[in-house]
py3Dmol code that shows the C-alpha trace and the ligand (Angstrom):
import py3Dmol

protein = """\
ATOM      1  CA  UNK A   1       0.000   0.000   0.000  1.00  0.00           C
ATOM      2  CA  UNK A   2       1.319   3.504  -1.105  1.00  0.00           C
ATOM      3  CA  UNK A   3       1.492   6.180   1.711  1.00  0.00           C
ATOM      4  CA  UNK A   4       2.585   9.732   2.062  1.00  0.00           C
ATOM      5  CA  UNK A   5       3.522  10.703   5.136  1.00  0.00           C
ATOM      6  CA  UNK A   6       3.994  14.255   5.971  1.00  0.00           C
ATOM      7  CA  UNK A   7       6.656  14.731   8.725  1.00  0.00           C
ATOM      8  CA  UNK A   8       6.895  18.745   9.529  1.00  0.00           C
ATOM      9  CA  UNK A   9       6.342  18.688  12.915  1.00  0.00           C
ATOM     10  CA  UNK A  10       8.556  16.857  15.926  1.00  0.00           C
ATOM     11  CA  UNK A  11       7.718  13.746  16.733  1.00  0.00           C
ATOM     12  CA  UNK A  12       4.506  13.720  14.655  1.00  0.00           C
ATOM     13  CA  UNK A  13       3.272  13.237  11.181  1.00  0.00           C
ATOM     14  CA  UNK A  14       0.142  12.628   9.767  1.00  0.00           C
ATOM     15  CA  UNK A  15       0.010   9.784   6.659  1.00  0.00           C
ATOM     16  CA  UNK A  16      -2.123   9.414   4.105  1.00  0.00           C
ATOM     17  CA  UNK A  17      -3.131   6.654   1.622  1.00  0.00           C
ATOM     18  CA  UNK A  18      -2.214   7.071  -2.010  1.00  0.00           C
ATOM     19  CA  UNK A  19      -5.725   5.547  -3.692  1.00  0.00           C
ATOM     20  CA  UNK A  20      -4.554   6.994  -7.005  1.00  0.00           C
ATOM     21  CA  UNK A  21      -0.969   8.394  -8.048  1.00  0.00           C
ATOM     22  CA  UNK A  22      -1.790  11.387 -10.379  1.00  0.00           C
ATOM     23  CA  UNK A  23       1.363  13.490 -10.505  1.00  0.00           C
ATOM     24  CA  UNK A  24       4.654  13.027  -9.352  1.00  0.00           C
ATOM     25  CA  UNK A  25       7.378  15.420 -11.069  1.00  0.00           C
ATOM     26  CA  UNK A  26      10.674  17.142  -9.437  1.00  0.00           C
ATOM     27  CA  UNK A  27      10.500  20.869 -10.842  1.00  0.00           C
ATOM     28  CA  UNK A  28      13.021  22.946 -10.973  1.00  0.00           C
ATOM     29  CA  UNK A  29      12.781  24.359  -7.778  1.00  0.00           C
ATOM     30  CA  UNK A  30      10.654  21.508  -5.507  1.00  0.00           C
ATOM     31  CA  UNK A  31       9.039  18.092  -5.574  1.00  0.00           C
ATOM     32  CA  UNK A  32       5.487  18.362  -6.700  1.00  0.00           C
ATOM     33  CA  UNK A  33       3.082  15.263  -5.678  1.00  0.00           C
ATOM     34  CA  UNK A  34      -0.686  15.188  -6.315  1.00  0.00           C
ATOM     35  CA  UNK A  35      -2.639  11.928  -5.153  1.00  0.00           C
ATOM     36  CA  UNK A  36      -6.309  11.190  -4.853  1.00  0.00           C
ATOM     37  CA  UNK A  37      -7.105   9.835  -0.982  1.00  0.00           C
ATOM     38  CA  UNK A  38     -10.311   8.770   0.388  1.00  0.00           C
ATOM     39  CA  UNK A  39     -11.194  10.962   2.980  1.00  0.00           C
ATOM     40  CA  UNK A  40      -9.450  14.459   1.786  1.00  0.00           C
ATOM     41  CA  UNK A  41     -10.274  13.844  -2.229  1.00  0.00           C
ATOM     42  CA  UNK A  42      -7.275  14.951  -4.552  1.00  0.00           C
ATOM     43  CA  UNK A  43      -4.170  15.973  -2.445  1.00  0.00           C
ATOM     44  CA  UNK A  44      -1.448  18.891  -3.560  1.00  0.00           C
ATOM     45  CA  UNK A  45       2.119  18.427  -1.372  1.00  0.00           C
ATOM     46  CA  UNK A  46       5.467  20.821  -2.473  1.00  0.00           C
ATOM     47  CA  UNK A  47       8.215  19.220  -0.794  1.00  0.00           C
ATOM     48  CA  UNK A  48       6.608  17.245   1.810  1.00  0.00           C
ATOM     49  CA  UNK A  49       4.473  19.376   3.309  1.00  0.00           C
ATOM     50  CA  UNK A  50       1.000  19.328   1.747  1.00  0.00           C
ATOM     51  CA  UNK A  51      -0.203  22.339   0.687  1.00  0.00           C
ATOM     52  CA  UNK A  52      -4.095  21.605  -0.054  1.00  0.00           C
ATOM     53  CA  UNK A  53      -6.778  19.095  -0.403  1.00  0.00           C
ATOM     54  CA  UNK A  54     -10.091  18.990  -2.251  1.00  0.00           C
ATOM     55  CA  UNK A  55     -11.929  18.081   0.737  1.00  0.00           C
ATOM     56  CA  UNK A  56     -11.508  21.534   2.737  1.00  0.00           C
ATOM     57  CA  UNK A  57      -9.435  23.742   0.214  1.00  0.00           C
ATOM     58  CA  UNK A  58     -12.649  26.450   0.160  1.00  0.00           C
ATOM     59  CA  UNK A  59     -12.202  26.832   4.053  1.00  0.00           C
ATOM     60  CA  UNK A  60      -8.741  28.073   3.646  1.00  0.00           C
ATOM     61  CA  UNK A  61      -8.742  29.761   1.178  1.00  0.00           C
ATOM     62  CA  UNK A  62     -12.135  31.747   1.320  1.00  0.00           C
ATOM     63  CA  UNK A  63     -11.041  33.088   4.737  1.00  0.00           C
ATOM     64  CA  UNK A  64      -7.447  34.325   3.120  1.00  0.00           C
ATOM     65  CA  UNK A  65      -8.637  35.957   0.517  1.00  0.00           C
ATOM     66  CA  UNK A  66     -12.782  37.410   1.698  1.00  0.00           C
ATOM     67  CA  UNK A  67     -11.387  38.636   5.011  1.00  0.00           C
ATOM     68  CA  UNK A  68      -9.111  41.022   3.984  1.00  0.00           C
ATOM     69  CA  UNK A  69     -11.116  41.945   0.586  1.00  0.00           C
ATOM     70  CA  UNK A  70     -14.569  42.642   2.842  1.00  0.00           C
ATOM     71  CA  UNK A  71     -12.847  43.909   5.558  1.00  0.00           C
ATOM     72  CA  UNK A  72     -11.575  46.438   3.713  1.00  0.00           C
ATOM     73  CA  UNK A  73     -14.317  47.131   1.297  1.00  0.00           C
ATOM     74  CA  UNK A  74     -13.057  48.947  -1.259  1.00  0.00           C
ATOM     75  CA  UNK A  75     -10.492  46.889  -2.811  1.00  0.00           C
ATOM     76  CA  UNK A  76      -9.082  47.434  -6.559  1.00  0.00           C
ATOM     77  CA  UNK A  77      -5.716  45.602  -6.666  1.00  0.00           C
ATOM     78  CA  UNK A  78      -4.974  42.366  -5.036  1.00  0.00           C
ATOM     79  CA  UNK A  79      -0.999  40.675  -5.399  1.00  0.00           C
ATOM     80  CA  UNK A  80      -1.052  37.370  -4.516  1.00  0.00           C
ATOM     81  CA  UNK A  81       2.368  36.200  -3.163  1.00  0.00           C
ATOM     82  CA  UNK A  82       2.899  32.255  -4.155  1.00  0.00           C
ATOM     83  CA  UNK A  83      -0.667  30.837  -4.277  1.00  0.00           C
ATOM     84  CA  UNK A  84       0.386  29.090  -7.751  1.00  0.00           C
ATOM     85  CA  UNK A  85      -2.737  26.389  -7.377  1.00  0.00           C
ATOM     86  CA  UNK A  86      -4.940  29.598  -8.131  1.00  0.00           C
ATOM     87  CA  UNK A  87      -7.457  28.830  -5.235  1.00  0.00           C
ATOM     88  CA  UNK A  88      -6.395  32.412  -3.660  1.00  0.00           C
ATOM     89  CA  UNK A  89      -6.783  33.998  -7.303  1.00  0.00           C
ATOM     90  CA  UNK A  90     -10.194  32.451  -7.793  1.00  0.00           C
ATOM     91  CA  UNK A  91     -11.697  33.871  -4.661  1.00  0.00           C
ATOM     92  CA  UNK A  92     -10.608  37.414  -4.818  1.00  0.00           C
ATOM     93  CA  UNK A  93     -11.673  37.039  -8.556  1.00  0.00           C
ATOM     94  CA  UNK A  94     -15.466  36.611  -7.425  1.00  0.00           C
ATOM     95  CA  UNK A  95     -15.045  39.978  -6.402  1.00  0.00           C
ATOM     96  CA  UNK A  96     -16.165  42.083  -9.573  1.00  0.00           C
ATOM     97  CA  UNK A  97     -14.378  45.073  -8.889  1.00  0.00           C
ATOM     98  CA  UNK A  98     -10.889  43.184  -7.879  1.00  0.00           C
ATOM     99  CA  UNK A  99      -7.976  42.873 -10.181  1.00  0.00           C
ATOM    100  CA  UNK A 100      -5.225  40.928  -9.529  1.00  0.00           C
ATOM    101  CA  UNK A 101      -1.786  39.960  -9.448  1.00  0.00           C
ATOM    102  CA  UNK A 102      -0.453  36.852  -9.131  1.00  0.00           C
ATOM    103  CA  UNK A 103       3.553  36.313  -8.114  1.00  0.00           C
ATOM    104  CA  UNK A 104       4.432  32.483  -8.202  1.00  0.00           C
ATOM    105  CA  UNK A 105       8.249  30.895  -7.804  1.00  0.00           C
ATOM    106  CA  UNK A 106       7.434  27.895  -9.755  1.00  0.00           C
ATOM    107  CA  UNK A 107       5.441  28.148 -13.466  1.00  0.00           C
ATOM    108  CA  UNK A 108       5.383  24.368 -12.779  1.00  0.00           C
ATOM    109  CA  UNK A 109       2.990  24.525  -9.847  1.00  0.00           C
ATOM    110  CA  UNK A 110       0.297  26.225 -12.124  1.00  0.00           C
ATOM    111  CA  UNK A 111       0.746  24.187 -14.772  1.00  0.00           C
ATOM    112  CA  UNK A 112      -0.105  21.361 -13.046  1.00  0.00           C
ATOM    113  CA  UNK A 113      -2.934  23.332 -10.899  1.00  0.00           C
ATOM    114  CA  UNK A 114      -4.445  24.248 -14.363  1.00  0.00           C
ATOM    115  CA  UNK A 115      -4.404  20.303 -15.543  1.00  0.00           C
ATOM    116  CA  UNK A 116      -4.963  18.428 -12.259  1.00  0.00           C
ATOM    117  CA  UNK A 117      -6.799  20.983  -9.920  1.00  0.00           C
ATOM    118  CA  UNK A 118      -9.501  22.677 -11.565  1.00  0.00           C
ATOM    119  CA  UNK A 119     -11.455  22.419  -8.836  1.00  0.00           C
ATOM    120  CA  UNK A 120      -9.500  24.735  -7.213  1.00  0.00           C
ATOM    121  CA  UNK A 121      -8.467  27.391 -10.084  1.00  0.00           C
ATOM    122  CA  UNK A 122     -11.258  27.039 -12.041  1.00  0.00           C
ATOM    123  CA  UNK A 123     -10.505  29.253 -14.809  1.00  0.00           C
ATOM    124  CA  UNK A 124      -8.524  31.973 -12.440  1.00  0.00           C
ATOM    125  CA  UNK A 125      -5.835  32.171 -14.563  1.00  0.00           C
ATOM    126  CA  UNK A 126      -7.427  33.198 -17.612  1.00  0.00           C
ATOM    127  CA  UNK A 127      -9.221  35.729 -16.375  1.00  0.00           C
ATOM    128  CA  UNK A 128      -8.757  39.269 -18.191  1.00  0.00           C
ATOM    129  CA  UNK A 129      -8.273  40.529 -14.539  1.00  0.00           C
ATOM    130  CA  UNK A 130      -5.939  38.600 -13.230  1.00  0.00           C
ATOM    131  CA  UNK A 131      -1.805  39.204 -14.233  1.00  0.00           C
ATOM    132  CA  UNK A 132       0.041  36.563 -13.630  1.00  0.00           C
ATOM    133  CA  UNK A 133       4.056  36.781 -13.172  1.00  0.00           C
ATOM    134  CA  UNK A 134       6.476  33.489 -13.016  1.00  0.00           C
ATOM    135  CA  UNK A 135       9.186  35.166 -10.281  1.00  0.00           C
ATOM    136  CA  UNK A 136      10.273  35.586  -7.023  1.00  0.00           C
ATOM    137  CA  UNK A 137       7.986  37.514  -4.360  1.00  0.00           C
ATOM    138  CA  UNK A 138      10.739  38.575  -2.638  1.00  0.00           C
ATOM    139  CA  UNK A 139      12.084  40.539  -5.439  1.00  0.00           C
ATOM    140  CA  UNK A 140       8.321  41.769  -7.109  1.00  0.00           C
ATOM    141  CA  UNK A 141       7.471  43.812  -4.096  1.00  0.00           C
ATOM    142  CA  UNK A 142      11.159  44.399  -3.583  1.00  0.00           C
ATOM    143  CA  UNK A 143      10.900  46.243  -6.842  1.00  0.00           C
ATOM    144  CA  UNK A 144       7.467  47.476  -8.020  1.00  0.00           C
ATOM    145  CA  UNK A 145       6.208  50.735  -8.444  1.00  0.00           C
ATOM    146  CA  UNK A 146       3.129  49.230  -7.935  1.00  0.00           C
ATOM    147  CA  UNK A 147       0.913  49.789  -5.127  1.00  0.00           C
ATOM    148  CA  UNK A 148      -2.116  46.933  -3.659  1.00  0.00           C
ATOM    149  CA  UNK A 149      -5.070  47.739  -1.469  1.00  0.00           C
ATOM    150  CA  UNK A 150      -4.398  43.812  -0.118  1.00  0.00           C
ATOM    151  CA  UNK A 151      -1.352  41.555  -0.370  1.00  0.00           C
ATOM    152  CA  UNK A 152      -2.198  37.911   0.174  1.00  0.00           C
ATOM    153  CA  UNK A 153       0.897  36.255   1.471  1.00  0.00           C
ATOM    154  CA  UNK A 154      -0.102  32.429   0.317  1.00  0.00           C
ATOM    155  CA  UNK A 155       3.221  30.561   1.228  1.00  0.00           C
ATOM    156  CA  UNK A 156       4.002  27.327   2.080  1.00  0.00           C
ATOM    157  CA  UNK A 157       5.764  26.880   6.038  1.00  0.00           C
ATOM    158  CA  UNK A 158       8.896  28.715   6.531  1.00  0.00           C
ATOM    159  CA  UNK A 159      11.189  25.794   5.597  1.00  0.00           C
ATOM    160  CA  UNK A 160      13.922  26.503   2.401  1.00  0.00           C
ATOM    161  CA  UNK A 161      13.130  29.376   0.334  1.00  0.00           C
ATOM    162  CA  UNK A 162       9.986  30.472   1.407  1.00  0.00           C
ATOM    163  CA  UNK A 163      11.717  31.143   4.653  1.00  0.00           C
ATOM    164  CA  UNK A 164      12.326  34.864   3.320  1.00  0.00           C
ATOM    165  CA  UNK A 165       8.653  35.114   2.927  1.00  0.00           C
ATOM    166  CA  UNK A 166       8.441  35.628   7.033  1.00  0.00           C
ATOM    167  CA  UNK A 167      11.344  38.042   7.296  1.00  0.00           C
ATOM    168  CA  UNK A 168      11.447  41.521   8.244  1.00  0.00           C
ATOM    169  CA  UNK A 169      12.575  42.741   4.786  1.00  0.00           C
ATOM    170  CA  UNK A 170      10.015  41.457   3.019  1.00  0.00           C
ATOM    171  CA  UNK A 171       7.107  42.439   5.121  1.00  0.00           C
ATOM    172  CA  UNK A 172       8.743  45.977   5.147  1.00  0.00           C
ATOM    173  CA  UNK A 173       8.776  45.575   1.350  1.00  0.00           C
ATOM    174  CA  UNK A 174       4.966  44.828   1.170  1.00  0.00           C
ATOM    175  CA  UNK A 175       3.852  47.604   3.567  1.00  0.00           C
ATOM    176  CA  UNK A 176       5.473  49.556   0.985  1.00  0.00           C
ATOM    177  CA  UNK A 177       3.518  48.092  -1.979  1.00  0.00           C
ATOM    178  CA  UNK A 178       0.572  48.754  -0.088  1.00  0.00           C
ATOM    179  CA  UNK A 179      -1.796  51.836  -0.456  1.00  0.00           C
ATOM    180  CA  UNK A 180      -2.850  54.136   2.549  1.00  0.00           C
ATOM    181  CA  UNK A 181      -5.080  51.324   4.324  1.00  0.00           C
ATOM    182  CA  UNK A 182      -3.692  48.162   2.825  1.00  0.00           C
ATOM    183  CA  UNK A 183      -3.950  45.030   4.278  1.00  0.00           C
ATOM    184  CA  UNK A 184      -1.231  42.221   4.382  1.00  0.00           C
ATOM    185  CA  UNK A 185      -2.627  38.526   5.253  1.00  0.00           C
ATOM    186  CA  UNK A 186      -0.039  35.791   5.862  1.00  0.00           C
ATOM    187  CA  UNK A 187      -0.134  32.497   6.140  1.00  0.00           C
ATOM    188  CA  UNK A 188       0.913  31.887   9.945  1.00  0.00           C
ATOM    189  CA  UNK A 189       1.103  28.544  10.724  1.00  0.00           C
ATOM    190  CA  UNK A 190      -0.861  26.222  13.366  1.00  0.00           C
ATOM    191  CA  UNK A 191      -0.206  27.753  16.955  1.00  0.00           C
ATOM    192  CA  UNK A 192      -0.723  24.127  18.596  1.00  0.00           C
ATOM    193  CA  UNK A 193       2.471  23.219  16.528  1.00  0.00           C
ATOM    194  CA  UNK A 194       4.103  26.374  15.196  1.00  0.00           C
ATOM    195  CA  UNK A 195       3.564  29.018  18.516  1.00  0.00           C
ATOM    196  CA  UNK A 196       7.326  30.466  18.074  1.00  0.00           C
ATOM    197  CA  UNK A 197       7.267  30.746  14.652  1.00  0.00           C
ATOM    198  CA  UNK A 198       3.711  32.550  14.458  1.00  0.00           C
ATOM    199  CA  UNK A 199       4.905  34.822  17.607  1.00  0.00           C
ATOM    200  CA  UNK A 200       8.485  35.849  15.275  1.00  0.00           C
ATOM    201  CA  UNK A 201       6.665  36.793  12.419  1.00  0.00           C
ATOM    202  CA  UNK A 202       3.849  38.663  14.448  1.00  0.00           C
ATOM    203  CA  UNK A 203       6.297  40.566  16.134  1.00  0.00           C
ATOM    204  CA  UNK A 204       8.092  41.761  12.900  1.00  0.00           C
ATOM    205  CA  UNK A 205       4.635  42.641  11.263  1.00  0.00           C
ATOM    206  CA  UNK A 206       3.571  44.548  14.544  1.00  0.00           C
ATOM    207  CA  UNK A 207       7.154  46.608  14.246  1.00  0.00           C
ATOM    208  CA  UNK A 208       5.921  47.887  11.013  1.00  0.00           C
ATOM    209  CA  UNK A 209       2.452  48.323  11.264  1.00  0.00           C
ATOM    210  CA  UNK A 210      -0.115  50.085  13.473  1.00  0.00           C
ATOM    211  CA  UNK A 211      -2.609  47.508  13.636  1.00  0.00           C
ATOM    212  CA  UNK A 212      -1.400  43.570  13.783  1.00  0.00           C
ATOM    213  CA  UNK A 213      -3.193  40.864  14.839  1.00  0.00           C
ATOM    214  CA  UNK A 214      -3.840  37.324  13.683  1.00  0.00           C
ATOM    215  CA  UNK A 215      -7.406  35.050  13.080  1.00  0.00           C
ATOM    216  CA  UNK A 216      -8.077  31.486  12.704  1.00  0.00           C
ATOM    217  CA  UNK A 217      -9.499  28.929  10.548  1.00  0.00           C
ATOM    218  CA  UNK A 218     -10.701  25.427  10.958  1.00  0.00           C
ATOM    219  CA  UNK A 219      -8.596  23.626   8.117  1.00  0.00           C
ATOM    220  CA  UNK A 220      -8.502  19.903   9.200  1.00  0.00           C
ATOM    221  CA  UNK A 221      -5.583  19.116   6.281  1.00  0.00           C
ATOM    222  CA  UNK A 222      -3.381  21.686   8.390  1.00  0.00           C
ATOM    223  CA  UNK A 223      -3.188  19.361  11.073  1.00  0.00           C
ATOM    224  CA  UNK A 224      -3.561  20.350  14.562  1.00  0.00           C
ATOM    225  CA  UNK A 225      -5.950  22.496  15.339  1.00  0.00           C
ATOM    226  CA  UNK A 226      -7.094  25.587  13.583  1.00  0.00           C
ATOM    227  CA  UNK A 227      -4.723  27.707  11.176  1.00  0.00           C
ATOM    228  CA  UNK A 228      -3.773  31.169  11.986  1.00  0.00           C
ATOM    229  CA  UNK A 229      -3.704  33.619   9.407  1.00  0.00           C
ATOM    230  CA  UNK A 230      -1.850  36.863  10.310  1.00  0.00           C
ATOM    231  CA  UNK A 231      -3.682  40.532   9.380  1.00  0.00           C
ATOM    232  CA  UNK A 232      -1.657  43.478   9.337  1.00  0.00           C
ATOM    233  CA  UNK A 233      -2.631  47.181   8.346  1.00  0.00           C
ATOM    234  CA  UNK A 234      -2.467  50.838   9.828  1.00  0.00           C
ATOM    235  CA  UNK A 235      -5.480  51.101   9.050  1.00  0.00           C
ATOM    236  CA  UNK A 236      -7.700  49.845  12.390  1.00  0.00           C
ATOM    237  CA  UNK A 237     -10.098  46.920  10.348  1.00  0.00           C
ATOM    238  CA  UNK A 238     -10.183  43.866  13.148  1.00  0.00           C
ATOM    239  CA  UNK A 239     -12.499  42.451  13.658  1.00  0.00           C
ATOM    240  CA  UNK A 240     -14.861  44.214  11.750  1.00  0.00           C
ATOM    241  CA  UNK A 241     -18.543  45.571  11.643  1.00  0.00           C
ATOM    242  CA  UNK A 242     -20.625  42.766  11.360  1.00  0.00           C
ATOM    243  CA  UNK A 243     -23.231  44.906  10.049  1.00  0.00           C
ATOM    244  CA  UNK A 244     -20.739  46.186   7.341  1.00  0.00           C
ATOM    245  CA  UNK A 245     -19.647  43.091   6.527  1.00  0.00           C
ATOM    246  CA  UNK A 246     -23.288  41.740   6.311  1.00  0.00           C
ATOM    247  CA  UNK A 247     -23.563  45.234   3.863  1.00  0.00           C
ATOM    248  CA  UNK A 248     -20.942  43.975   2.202  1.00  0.00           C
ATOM    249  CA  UNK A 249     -20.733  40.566   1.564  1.00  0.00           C
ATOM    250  CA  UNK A 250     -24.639  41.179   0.032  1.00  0.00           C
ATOM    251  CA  UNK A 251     -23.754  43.280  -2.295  1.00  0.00           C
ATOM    252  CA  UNK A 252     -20.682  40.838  -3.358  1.00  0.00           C
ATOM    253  CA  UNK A 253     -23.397  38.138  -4.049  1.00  0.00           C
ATOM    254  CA  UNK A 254     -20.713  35.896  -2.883  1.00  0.00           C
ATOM    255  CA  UNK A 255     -21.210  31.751  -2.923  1.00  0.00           C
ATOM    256  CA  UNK A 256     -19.002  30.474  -0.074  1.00  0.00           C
ATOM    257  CA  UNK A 257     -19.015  27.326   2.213  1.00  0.00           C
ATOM    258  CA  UNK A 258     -17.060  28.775   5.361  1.00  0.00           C
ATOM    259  CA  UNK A 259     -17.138  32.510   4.541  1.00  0.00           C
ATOM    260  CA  UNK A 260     -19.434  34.093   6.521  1.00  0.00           C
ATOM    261  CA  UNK A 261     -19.821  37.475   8.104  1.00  0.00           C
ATOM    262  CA  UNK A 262     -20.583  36.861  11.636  1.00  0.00           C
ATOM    263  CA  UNK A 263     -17.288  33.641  10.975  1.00  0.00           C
ATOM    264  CA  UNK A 264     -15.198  36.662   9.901  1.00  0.00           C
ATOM    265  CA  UNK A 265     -15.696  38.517  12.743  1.00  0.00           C
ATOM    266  CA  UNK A 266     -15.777  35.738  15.205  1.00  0.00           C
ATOM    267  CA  UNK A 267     -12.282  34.582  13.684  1.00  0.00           C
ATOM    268  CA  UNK A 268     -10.690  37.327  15.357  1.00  0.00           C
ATOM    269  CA  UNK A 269     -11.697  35.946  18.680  1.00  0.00           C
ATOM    270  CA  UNK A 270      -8.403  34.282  19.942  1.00  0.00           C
ATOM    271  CA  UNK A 271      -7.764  31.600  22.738  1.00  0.00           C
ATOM    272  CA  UNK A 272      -5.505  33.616  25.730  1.00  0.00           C
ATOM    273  CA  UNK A 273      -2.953  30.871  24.781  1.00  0.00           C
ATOM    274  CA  UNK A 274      -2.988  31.988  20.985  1.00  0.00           C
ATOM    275  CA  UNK A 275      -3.351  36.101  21.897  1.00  0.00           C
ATOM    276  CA  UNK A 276      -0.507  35.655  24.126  1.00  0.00           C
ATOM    277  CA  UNK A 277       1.892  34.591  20.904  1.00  0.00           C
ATOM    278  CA  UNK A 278       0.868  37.776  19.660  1.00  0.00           C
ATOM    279  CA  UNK A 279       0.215  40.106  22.703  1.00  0.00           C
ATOM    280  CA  UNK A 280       2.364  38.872  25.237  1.00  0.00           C
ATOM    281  CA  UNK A 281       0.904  37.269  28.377  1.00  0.00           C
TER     282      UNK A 281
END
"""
ligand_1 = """\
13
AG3
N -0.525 27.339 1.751
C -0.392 26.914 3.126
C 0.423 25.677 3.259
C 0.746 25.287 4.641
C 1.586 24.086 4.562
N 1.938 23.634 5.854
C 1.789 22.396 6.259
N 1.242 21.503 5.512
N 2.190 22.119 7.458
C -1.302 26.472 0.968
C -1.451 26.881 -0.420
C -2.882 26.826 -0.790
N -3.168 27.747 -1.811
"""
view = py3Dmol.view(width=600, height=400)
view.addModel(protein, "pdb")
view.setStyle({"model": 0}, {"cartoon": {"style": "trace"}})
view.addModel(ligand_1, "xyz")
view.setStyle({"model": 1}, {"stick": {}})
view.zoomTo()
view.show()
């Protein structure tokens, strides 16, 4: 029987069963696996660590990419930061008025996305709104002239490159890229496994901007409890009206399966032991 076991955390992993190979291919730049298993549908992993499933995919990224968008509410220009399975793309693409800008590492990872995850992309990528760039992150909003009302950060753990993607520099880099009221959302990490490593990256996103906090969402492939996602703006937008949100996400005439107002708002609700990675005791 054929098994992939994803080992990211001490002394724990979680395995699945491998029903149905349907990719396997070393890229350029990382080891790209996609297998069908019975309980979480059609699996993506990037070096080990898996990075979606079909099963609960919407949860995580609905609540990446509608949070910031509604909580905001006035959004024009989105850059996505990795994301290269589209599911981030697609959902800030259901918002009419949104374009947006897609930076992905590896062409590879779309490629792939496009043939073996539709049900993620959808046709995302060939959208008339949506720009999509083959490149490094780092460097785009190292470099642009461009300016974002939202930057998703959709990165895989802080392991090899994408360690860079949690440093000071480039969160300095995408404050910069942002417009007066921009909002940067990361992905954080599970606090039950990854507490120091949410709490580092916090800290340098608090140093930089006047509002940081973090929310949560109940992705059972991230194993461990819920995912935090981290929110970061000067402008003061946690949690939220949840009469302007209600307002909001009407008028979006959004479909979603997690997404709700009153979830977005309650999100922001943390556990002492999670507020206290952010907050301090
Ligand atoms: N980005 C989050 C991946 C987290 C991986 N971590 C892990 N498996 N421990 C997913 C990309 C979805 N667009």
């Amino acid at each position: 029987m054929l098994s992939f076991t994803e080992a990211v955390h001490d002394g724990y992993g979680q395995t699945f069963r491998i029903d149905r190979l349907v990719h396997y291919e070393k890229t350029e730049l990382q080891e790209l696996v996609i297998f069908d298993n019975a309980s979480f549908g059609r699996v993506l992993a990037l070096d080990g660590l898996v990075q979606l499933t079909e099963r609960d995919h919407h949860a995580y990224h609905e609540m990446i990419a509608h949070v910031p968008v509604l909580g905001h509410g006035a959004v024009r220009d989105v850059l996505v930061i990795g994301g290269g399975d589209g599911g981030v793309l697609r959902e800030v693409l259901r918002h009419e008025d949104v374009r947006a800008t897609l930076v992905e590492i590896d062409a590879r990872v779309i490629g792939t996305a496009r043939t073996h995850l539709p049900f993620v992309c959808g046709d995302a990528f060939d959208d008339p709104r949506a720009e999509i760039v083959i490149g490094d992150g780092l460097a785009f909003v190292r470099d642009t002239d461009r300016r974002f009302d939202v930057i998703v950060v959709d990165s895989t753990d802080p392991v090899g490159p994408a360690a860079a993607l949690f440093g000071e520099a480039f969160y300095h880099d995408c404050k910069r890229c942002l417009r007066p009221g921009g909002v940067l959302v990361t992905q954080a990490g599970v606090p039950f496994f990854q507490g120091p490593q949410i709490a580092a990256a916090h800290a340098l996103r608090a140093g930089l901007f006047a509002h940081a906090t973090a929310y949560l969402a109940a992705v059972p492939t991230y194993t461990g409890g819920p995912i935090a996602l981290g929110f970061a703006s000067d402008a003061d937008l946690a949690p939220g009206d949840l009469a302007l949100l209600r307002e909001r996400f009407r008028a979006a005439r959004l479909e979603t399966r997690y997404y709700a107002p009153d979830v977005h708002v309650g999100a922001f609700a943390l556990p002492p032991e999670v507020r206290s990675l952010l907050h301090g005791a």
